[in-house]
Phi, psi and omega in degrees: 000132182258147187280143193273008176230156173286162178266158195273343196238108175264094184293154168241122214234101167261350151223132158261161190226138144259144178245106158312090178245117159238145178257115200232118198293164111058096213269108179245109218281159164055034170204178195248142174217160172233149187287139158294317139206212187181145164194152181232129184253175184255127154243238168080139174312338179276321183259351124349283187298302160320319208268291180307309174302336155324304159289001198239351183103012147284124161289149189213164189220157200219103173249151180152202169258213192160133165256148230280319193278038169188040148323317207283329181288353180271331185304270192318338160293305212311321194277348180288306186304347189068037179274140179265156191237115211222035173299161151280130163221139204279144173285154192087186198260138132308146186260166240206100157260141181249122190272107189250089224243105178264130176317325208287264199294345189082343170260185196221114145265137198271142171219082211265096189285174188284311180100143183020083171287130193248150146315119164353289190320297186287331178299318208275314174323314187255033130268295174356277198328291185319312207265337190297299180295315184300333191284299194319306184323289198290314195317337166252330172226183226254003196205152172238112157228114171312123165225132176092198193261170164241171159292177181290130162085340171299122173302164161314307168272062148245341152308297163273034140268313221261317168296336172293318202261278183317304166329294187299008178224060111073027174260155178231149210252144164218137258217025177277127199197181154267168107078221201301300206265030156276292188314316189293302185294308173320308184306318180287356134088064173294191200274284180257152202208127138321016201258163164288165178294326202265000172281310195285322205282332178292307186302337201247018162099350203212134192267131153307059167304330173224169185299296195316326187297335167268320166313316173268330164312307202301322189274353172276337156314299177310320200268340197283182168286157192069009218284146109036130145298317200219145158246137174228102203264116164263117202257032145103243196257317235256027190078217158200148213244146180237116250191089159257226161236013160231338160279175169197109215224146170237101161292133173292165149279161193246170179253112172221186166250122231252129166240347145207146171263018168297128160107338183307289205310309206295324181317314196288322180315298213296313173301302155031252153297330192293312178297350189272282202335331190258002177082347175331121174278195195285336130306309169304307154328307196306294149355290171286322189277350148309335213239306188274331163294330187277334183286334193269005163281321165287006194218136150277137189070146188329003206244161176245141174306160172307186203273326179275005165269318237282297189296341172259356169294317183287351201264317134013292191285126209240105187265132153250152181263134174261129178284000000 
């Protein structure tokens, strides 16, 4: 199935996942345990976001790589979801993390591979491809979003080659990433940046102990050169702090029933973008992306409820201005 619209949203999935979710009553480390069931969805944080924004009635479009020999299960989402598909595809497998979800207690140990070591050489090729496919694309739409880690041998700086080159055809980058290539990316001045606490807390150097402590981390970012319009910190069980340079708005978390929490972050990205698109002022944004992380807690795999629980959900979410 070809998606019949250009997309308003392009993710760029430069290491992409299949995600391994087994499910374990009460989880015993150094013992045989048995499973409870087990499913495997197509992932990586880009294609979360794109996947969620879909369910929600965005159109998306997914450039990036893929390996080729276990392709079909990313195919078939993309043609069920109407997502387009503008991948590289790479020889090998896409790699494959395993999510171990105790039934019991509620958490998810995370089992992450690195994904493709690539040569200078396949790397500079494929940001080229990549970059390449990104000029058509943003000529219709309106957001670019960086998501995930990269691969072994990707630089560091393809995230700000790739936020840069979009921004210049008049598109706007929204940023979640880590460690080197957060930091790298940040100097090319996306529009919004994403990060988690123990991510802010690596980029600036200092642990985040407290709200004020993210609050203030969150405004030397707002302050840097290239900065940001807006930082969005997701702080967890405690909500997520929403950050211009001139607000600081703290969303709650809603009470749902949670069967993984694989995937909130990419979920809240999806909201995000879906509220800029809709024009949302910054309690509303709060809101909806706050909504879309609580729907996607009720879901195994990459999906979201239809648009109107998603939207009754947001109606929920309850915001303070932090001082």
């Amino acid at each position: 199935m070809t998606p019949s619209r250009p997309p308003q949203v392009v993710t760029v999935a430069l290491n992409p996942a299949l995600d391994q979710t087994i499910e374990i009553a009460s989880l015993q480390v150094g013992a045989v345990n048995r499973a409870v069931r087990m499913q495997v969805d197509v992932g990586g944080k880009a294609i979360n976001v794109a996947s969620c924004l879909a369910d929600f009635g965005v159109s998306a479009a997914v450039a990036g790589q893929l390996g080729r020999d276990n392709a079909v299960l990313f195919d078939e989402l993309f043609q069920r979801k109407q997502i387009a598909n503008h991948c590289c595809f790479l020889d090998g497998l896409t790699r494959i993390n395993t999510k171990l979800v105790d039934t019991v207690s509620g958490e998810t140990t995370d089992l992450n591979m690195p994904g493709p070591e690539l040569t200078p050489e396949a790397a500079a090729a494929l940001l080229d491809e990549v970059l390449e496919r990104l000029d058509r694309l943003v000529e219709h739409a309106d957001w670019v979003v960086l998501s995930g880690s990269l691969p072994p041998g990707m630089p560091v700086e393809a995230y700000a080659t790739i936020t840069q080159r979009a921004q210049a055809a008049g598109a706007a980058v929204l940023l979640d990433t880590s460690g080197a290539p957060l930091k790298a990316a940040l100097a090319a001045g996306p529009r919004l940046v994403k990060p988690n606490r123990h991510e802010l807390a690596e980029l600036v150097n200092r642990p985040l102990d407290t709200l004020d402590a993210v609050v203030a981390a969150g405004r030397e970012v707002l302050n840097s050169v290239s900065a940001p319009e807006q930082v969005v910190v997701s702080l967890g069980g405690e909500g997520a702090l929403f950050l211009t340079r001139y607000d600081a708005l703290l969303a709650h978390p809603i009470s749902v029933a949670v069967t993984s929490t694989v995937g909130a972050g990419d979920a809240m990205v999806a909201g995000l973008v879906a509220a800029h698109l809709e024009g949302r002022s910054l309690t509303e944004t709060a809101q909806l992306a706050t909504a879309f992380a609580a729907a996607k807690l009720t879901r195994l795999g990459p999906h979201l409820p239809p648009p109107d629980e998603v939207r009754a959900l947001a109606r929920q979410v309850t915001v303070t201005p932090v001082d």
